[in-house]
C-alpha positions in Angstrom: -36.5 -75.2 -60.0 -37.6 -74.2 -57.0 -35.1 -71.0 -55.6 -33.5 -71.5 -52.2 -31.0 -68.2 -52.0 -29.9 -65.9 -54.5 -26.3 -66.7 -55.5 -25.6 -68.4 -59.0 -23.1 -71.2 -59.2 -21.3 -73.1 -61.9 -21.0 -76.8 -61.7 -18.2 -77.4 -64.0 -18.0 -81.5 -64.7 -15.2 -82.9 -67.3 -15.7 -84.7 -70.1 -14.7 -88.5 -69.3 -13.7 -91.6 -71.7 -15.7 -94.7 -72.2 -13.6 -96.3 -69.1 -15.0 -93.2 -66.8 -11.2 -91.4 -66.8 -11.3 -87.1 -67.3 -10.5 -86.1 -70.6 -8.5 -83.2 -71.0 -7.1 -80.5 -68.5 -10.3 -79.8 -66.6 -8.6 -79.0 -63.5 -7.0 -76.4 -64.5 -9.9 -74.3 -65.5 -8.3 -71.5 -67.0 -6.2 -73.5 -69.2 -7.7 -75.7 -71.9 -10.6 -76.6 -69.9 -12.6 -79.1 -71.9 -16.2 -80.1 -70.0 -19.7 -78.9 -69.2 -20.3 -76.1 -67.2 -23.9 -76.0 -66.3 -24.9 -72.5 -64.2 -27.4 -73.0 -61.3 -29.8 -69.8 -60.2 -30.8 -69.5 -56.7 -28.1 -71.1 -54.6 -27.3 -70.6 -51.3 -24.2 -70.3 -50.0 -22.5 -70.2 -46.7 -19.0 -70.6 -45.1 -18.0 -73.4 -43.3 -17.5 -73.1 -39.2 -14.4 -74.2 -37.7 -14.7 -76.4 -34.8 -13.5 -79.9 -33.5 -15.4 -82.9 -34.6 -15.7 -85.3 -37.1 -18.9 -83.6 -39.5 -17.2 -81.9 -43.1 -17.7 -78.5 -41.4 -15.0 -78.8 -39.0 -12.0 -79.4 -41.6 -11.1 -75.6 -42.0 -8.0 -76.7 -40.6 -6.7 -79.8 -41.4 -3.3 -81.0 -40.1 -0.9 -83.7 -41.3 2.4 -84.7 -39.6 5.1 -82.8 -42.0 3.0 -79.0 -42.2 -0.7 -77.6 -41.8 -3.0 -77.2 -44.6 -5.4 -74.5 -44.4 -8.8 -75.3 -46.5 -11.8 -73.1 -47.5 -14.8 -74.4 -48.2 -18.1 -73.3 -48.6 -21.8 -75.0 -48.0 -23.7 -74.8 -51.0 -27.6 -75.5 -50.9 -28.6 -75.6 -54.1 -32.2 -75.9 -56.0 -34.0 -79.3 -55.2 -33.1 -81.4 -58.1 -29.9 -80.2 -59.3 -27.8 -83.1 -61.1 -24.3 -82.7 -58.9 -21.7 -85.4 -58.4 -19.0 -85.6 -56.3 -16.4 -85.7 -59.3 -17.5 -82.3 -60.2 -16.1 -78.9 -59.5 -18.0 -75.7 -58.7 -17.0 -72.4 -59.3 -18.5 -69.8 -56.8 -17.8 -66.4 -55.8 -15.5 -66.3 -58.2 -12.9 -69.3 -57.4 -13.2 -72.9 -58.3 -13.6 -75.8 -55.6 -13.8 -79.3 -55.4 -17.1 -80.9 -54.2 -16.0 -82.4 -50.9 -18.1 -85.7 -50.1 -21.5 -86.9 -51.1 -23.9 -84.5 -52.1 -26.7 -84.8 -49.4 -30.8 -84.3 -50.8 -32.3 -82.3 -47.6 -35.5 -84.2 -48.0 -37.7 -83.9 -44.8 -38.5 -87.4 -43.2 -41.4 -86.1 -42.2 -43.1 -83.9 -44.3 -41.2 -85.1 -47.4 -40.9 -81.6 -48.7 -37.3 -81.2 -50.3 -34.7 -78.0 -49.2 -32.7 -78.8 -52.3 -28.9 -80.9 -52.1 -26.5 -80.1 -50.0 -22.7 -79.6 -51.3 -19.5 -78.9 -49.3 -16.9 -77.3 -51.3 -13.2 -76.9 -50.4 -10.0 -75.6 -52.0 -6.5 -76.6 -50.4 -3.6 -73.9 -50.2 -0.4 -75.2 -48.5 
């Protein structure tokens, strides 16, 4: 694969039934996790901006009637052709996420050349 930054990145994916249902305690990592954890080289990896608007990027803060809900996330470019799903978890800079969204392939309509996919990540704290 083709590098597009420097960081390496764990897409962590749970093991599912025959009816498509997680097996196992694979959100909790750390604790009996039972899955595939596939390490991707050359990631790159950014922050996400906080701003008003309706694009993934501008949910740093999120707000709901009863409190606020502060949420990191990341923006993870990784290697053109990297199998990542939206069901699957990544583990970067040292703290798992969830994959927020559809990853996006940053195929040039154009030239056709491909950047790699495109992956927000977020983790709630209350």
């Amino acid at each position: 694969m083709r590098r597009v930054g420097f960081e390496t990145v764990t897409i962590v994916r749970p093991v599912r039934d025959r009816h498509g249902d997680p097996v196992g305690n694979y959100a909790a990592y750390d604790e009996g996790y039972s899955g595939t954890d596939v390490n991707v080289d050359g990631c790159a990896i950014w922050p996400w901006i906080s701003r008003t608007g309706g694009s993934p990027a501008s949910h740093a803060l999120e707000t709901s009637f009863e409190s606020e809900t502060v949420v990191f996330g990341l923006t993870v470019l990784f290697p053109p052709g990297t199998d990542i799903r939206a069901a699957d978890q990544v583990r970067a800079r040292g703290d798992l996420y969830n994959v927020y969204g559809e990853p996006q392939d940053q195929r040039s309509a154009i030239t056709g050349r491909d950047r790699g996919v495109l992956v927000y990540i977020r983790s709630g704290t209350g």
